[in-house]
C-alpha positions in Angstrom: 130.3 124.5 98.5 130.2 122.4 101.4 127.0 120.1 102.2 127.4 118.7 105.2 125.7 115.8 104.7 124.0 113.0 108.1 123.7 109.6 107.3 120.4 108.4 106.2 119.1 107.2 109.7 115.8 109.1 109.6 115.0 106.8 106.3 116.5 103.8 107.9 114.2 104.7 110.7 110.9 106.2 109.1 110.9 103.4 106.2 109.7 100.7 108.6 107.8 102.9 111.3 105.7 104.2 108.4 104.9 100.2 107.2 105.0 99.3 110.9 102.0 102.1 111.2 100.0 101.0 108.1 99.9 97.7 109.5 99.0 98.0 113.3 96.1 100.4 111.9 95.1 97.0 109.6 95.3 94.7 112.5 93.9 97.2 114.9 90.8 97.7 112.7 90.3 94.0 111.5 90.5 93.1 115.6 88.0 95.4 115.7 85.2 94.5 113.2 86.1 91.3 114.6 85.1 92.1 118.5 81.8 94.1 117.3 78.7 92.0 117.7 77.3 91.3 113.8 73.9 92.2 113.7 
C-alpha cells in the first residue's frame, strides 16, 4: 500500500481564501447599505 501523499498546500491555501471571501462579501455588503440613500 502506497499513498502517495502532497503536502497540505490546498488547506494552507483554501483556509484563508475561504475567510478572506466571507469577509470581502461583509465589507462589500456593509459599503453597500452604506452608499444606498436611507429613505
Amino acid at each position: 500500500m502506497l499513498e502517495h501523499r502532497q503536502p497540505e498546500a490546498a488547506d494552507v491555501i483554501l483556509g484563508p481564501l475561504i475567510v478572506f471571501e466571507t469577509l470581502a462579501g461583509l465589507l462589500y455588503t456593509f459599503l453597500l447599505r452604506q452608499s444606498l440613500p436611507r429613505c
